[in-house]
C-alpha positions as CSV (number, residue, x, y, z in Angstrom):
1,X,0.0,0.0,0.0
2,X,2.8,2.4,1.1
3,X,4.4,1.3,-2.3
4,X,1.8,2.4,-4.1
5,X,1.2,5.6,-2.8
6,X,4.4,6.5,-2.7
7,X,4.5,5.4,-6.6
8,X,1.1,7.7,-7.1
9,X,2.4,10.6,-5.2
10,X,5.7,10.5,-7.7
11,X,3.1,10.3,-11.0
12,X,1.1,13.1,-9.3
13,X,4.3,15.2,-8.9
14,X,6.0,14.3,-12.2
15,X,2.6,15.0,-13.8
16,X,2.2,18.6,-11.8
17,X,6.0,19.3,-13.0
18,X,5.3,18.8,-16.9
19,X,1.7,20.4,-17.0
20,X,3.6,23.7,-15.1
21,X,6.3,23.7,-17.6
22,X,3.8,23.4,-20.6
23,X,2.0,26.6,-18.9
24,X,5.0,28.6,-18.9
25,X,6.4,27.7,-22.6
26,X,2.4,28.4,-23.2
27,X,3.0,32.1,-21.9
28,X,6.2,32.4,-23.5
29,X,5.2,31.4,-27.1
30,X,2.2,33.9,-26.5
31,X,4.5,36.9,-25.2
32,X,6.7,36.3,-28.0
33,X,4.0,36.4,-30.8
34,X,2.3,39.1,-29.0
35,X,5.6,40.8,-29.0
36,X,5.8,40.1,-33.1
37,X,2.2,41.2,-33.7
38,X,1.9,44.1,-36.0
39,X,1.2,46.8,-33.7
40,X,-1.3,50.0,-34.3
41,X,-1.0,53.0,-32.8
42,X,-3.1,56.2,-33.2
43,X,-1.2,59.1,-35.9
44,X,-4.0,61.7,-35.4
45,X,-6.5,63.1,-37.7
46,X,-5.9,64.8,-40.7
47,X,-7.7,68.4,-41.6
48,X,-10.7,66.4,-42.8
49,X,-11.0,64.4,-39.7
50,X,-10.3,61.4,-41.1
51,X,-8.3,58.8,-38.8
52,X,-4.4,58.2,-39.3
53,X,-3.2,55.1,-38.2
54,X,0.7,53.8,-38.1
55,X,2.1,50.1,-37.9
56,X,5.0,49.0,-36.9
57,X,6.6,46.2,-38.4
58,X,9.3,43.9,-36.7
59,X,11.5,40.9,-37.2
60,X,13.2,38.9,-34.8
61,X,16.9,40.9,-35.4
62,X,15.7,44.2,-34.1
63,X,15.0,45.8,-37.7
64,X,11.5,47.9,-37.7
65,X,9.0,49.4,-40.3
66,X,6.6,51.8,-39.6
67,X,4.1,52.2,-42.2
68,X,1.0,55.0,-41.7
69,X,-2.3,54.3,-43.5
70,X,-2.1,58.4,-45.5
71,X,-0.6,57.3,-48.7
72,X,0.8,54.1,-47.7
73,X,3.7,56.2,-46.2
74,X,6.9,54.3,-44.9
75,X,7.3,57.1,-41.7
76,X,10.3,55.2,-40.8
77,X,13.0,52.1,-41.2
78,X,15.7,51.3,-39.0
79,X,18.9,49.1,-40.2
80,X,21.9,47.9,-39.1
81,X,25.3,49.6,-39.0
82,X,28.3,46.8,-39.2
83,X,28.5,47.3,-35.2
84,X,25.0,46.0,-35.3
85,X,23.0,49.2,-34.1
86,X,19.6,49.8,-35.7
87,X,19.0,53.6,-36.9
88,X,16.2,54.8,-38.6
89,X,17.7,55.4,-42.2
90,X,14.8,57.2,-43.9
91,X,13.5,60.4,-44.0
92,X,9.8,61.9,-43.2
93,X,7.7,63.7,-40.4
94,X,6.8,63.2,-36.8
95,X,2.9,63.8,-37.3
96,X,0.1,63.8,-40.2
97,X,0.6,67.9,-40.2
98,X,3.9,67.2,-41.9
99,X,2.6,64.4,-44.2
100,X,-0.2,67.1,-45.6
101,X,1.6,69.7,-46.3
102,X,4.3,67.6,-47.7
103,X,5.6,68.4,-51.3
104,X,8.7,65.6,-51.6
105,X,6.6,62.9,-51.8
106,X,8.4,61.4,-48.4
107,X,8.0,57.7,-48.1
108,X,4.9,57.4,-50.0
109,X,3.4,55.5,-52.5
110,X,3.0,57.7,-55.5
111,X,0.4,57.2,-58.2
112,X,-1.3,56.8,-60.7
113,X,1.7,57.6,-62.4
114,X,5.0,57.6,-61.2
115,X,7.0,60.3,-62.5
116,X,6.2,62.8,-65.3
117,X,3.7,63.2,-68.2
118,X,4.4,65.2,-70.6
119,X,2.2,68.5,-70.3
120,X,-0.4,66.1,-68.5
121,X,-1.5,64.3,-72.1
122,X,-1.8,61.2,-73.5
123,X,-3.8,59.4,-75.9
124,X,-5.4,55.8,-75.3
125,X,-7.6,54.1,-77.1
126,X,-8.1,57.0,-80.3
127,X,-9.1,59.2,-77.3
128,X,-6.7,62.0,-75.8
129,X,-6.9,62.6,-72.0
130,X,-6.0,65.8,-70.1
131,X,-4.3,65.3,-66.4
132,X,-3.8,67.6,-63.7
133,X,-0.7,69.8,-64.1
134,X,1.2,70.2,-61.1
135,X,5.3,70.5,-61.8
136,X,5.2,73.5,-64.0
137,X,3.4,72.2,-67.5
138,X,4.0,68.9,-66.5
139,X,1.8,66.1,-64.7
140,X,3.8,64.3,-61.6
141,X,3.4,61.6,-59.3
142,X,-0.4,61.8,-59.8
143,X,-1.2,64.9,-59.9
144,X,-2.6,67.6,-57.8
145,X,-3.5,65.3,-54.8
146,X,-2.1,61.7,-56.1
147,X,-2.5,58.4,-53.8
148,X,0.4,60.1,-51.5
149,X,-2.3,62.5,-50.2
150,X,-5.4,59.8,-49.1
151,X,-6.5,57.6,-46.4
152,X,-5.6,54.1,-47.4
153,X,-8.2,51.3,-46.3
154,X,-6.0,48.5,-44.4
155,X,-7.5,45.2,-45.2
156,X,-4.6,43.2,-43.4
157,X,-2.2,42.7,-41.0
158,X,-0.2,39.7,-40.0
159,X,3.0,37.9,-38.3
160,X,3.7,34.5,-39.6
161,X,6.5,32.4,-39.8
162,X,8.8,35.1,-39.6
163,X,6.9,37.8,-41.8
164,X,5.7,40.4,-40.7
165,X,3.4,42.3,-43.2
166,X,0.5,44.6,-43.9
167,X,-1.9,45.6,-46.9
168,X,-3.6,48.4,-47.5
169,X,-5.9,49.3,-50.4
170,X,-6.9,52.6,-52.4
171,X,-10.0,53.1,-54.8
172,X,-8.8,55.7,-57.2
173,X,-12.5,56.8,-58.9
174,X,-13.1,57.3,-62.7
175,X,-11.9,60.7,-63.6
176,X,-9.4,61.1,-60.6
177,X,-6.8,63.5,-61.6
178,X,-8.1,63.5,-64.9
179,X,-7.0,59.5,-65.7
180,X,-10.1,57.1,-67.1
181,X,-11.5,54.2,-65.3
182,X,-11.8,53.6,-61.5
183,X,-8.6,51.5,-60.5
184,X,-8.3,49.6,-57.5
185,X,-4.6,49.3,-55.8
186,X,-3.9,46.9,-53.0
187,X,-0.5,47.5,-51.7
188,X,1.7,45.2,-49.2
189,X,4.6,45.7,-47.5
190,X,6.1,42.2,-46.2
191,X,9.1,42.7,-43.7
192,X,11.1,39.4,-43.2
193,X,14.1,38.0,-41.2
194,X,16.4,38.8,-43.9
195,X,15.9,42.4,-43.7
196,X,14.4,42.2,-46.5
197,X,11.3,44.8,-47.0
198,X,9.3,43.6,-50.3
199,X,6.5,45.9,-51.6
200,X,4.3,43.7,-53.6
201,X,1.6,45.7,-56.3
202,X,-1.7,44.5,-57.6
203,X,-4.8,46.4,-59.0
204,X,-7.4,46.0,-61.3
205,X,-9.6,48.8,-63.2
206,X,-13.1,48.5,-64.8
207,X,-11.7,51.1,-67.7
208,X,-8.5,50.3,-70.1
209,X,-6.3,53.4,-68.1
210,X,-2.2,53.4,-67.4
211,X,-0.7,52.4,-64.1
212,X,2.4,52.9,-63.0
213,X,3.0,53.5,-59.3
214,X,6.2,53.8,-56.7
215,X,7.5,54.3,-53.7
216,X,9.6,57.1,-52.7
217,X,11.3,57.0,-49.7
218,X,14.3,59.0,-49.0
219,X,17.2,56.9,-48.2
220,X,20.5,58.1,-45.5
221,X,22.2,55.0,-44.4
222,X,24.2,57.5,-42.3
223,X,21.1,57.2,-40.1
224,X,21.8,60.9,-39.0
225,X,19.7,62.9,-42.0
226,X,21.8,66.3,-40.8
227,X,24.7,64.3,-43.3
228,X,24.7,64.6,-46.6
229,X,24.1,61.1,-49.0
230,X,27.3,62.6,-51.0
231,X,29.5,59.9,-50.0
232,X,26.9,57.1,-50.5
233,X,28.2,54.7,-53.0
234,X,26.0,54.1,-55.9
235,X,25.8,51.1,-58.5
236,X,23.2,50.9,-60.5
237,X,23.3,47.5,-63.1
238,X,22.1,49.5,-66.7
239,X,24.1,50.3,-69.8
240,X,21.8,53.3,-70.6
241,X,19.3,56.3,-69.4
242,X,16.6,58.1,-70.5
243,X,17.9,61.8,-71.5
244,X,15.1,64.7,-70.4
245,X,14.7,68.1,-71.7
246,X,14.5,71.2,-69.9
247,X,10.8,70.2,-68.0
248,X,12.9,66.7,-67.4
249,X,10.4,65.2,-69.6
250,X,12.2,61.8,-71.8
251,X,13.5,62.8,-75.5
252,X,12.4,59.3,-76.2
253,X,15.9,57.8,-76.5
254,X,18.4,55.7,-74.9
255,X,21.5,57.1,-74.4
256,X,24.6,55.0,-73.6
257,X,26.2,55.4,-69.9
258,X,30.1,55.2,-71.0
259,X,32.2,57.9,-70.3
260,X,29.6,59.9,-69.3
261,X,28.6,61.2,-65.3
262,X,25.6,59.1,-65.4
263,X,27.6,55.2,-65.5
264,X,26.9,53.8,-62.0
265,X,27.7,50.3,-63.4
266,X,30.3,50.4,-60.8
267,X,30.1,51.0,-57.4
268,X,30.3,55.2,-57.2
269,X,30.1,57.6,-54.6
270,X,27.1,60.2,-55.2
271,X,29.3,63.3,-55.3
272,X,32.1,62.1,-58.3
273,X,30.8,63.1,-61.0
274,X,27.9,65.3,-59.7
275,X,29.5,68.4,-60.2
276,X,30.4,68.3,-64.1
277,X,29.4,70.4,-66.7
278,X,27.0,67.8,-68.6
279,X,23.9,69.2,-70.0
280,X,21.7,66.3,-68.1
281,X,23.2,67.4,-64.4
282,X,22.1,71.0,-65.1
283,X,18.7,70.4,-66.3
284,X,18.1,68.1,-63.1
285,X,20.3,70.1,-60.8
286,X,21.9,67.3,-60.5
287,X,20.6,63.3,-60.7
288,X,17.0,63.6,-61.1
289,X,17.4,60.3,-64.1
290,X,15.9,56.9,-65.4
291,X,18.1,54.2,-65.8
292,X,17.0,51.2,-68.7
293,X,18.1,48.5,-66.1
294,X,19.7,45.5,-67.6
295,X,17.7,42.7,-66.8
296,X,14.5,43.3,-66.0
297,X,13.3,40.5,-68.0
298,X,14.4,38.4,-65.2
299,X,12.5,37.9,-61.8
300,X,13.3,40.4,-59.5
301,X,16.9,40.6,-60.1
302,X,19.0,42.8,-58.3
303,X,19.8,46.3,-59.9
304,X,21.0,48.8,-57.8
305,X,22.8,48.5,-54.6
306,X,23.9,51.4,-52.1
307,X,27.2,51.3,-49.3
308,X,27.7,53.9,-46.8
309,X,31.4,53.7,-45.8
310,X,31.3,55.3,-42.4
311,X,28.9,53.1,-41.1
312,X,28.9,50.1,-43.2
313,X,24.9,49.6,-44.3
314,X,24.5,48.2,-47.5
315,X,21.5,48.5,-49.2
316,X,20.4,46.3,-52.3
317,X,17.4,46.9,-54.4
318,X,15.1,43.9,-56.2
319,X,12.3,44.4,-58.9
320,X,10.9,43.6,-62.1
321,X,10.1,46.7,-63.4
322,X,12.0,47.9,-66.2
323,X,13.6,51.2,-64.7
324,X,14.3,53.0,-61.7
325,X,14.4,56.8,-61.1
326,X,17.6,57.8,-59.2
327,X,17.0,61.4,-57.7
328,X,19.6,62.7,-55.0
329,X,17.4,65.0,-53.2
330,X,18.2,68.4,-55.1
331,X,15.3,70.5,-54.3
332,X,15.3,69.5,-50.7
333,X,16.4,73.1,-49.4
334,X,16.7,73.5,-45.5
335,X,13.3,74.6,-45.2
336,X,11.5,71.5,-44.5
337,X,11.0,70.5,-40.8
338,X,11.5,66.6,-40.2
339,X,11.5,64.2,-37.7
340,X,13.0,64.9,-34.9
341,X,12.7,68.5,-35.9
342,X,15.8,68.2,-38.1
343,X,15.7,70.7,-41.6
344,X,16.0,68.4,-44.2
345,X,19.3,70.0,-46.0
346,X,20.3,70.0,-49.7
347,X,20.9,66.4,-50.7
348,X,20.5,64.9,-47.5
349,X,18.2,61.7,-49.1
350,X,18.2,59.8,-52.2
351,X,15.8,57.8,-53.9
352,X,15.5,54.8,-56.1
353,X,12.4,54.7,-57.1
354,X,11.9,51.2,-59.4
355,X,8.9,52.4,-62.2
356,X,8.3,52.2,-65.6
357,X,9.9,55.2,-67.9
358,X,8.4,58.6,-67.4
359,X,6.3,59.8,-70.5
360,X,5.4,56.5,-71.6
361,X,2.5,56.6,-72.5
362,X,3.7,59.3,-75.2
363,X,6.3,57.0,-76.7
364,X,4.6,54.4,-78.1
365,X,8.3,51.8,-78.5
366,X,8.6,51.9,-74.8
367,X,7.5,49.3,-72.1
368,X,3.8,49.7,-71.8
369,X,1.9,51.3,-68.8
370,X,-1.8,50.5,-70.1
371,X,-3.7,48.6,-67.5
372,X,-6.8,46.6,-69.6
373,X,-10.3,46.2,-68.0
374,X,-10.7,43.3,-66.4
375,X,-13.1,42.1,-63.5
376,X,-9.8,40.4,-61.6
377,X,-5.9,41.6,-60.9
378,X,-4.1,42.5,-63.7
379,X,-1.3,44.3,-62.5
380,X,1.3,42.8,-60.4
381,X,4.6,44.3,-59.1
382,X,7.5,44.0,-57.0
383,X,10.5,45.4,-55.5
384,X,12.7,44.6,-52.5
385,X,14.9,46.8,-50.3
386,X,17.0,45.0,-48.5
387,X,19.7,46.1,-45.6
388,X,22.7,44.7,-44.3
389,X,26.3,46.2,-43.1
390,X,30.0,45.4,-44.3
């Protein structure tokens, strides 16, 4: 009898010791996915009254996202120097004030069109359309108040196996800015343990229309934005650019990068050539340019990558469109208060903004940017930014 108590009291203890330990490993799974959850905080209202929201996205190294639901904005991203310390390595504003009155397109996702139209016109289908002109007779980034200036609808969040991600979606109305057909554009931003932050496109429209949206963040991989991005070291993988005219609007050719300021093909700081007296540097004020990149026929390859030396983050950049616009933040002029409260200097950002060419819908030989009416997605794109340190 004593035997087999003593035998029960043993079972009853061994049991009590695993059920306890299953409790705590219990907790701990659900404080660390709690911890990983995509979290929502409260970014005010804007003028309208309308609700701002920002997410923060994590992975399991430290690295963070955080994403507001006013034009799909990216309000910040931290990566790693070689010493391993996270800094926030993009440029923008503290509240929704900044994003409204904003004018540099900070972190957004910029649309219909990304990039310019030549004196807001184009013809589709035997029919010529009239766009809003906002960037002196030119049409840019969508116009007058493009997808960088509304409340996106988020339709997702999630963390799962390691990705952490979020979806938001914009109904752009028939007759928005002056383009045909209402569009529908689902955007989502897909953080993994990489570092890797993938911007997946998809949209469909009722109308035959063009597409061709972006993101624009500013990068500094100093992570202090008072520096300049002078010293950042470019390479961008195409053999030739689209030259502009005075309005920066495409002459419609391809013009080879050899021997000229504009061959990135190599790794290159910002500043070598920046300064030369080449016709395409003075109408930009410097690089404001579309590179043909190499092989975009390929899925997502990598085509541009950018090293900071003092600090080692290296940045590469994925997609499968067929261009990206490099612009090295010339009109930023010291009168723009950012995060922080810090004036955002002369050429204190750059961005590499993956697109289609500008003005294509005016040159007919080009990569298309018609989007056909159809009652399911038939858009897709993607580009990946992602961060390391060396």
């Amino acid at each position: 009898m004593k035997s087999f108590s003593k035998k029960f009291m043993n079972y009853t203890l061994l049991s009590l010791f695993v059920l306890v330990n299953l409790l705590l490993i219990s907790c701990k799974n659900k404080e660390t996915k709690t911890e990983m959850e995509v979290k929502k905080e409260s970014f005010g209202k804007t003028a309208e009254g309308q609700n701002v929201d920002i997410y923060t996205l994590t992975n399991k190294n430290g690295m963070t996202v955080k994403i507001i639901n006013y034009g799909a904005t990216v309000v910040s991203l931290t990566a790693p120097d070689r010493n391993g310390k996270y800094e926030d390595v993009v440029l923008g504003y503290d509240n929704i004030e900044g994003y409204e009155a904003d004018k540099s397109y900070f972190g957004a996702i910029v649309g219909r069109y990304g990039n310019r139209i030549g004196k807001g016109k184009f013809k589709l289908d035997r029919k010529e359309y009239q766009l809003s002109i906002n960037n002196g007779e030119n049409h840019l980034h969508g116009g007058t108040i493009g997808f960088n200036k509304k409340v996106w609808e988020v339709i997702d969040t999630k963390y799962l196996n390691g990705l952490s991600a979020i979806s938001m979606k914009y109904i752009s109305k028939d007759g928005e800015e002056g383009y045909p057909g209402t569009v529908e554009l689902t955007v989502s931003y897909n953080l993994n343990n990489e570092n890797e932050l993938t911007i997946n496109y998809s949209a469909w429209t009722d109308k035959n229309t063009i597409l061709n949206p972006t993101h624009h963040s500013y990068f500094n991989l100093t992570g202090d934005p008072n520096k300049t991005i002078l010293d950042h070291e470019l390479m961008i993988d195409a053999d030739k650019f689209t030259p502009v005219d005075k309005g920066l609007i495409p002459t419609g050719k391809f013009v080879d990068v050899t021997n000229t300021p504009m061959d990135f093909r190599k790794p290159t700081k910002v500043d070598a050539h920046i300064n030369e007296n080449y016709e395409q540097l003075k109408f930009g004020l410097g690089y404001d340019h579309n590179w043909v990149l190499n092989k975009h026929q390929e899925l997502q390859p990598m085509i541009a990558t950018v090293y900071e030396p003092t600090s080692g983050r290296f940045m590469q950049v994925f997609t499968d469109q067929p261009g990206i616009q490099f612009y090295c933040g010339n009109f930023l002029d010291g009168k723009v208060k950012g995060k922080n409260g810090v004036m955002y200097e002369f050429r204190t950002g750059l961005c590499l903004e993956t697109q289609h060419f500008p003005d294509s819908p005016n040159k007919p030989d080009w990569p298309s940017t018609v989007l056909k009416a159809s009652k399911t997605e038939s858009y897709k794109q993607t580009t990946t930014y992602k961060f390391s340190a060396k």
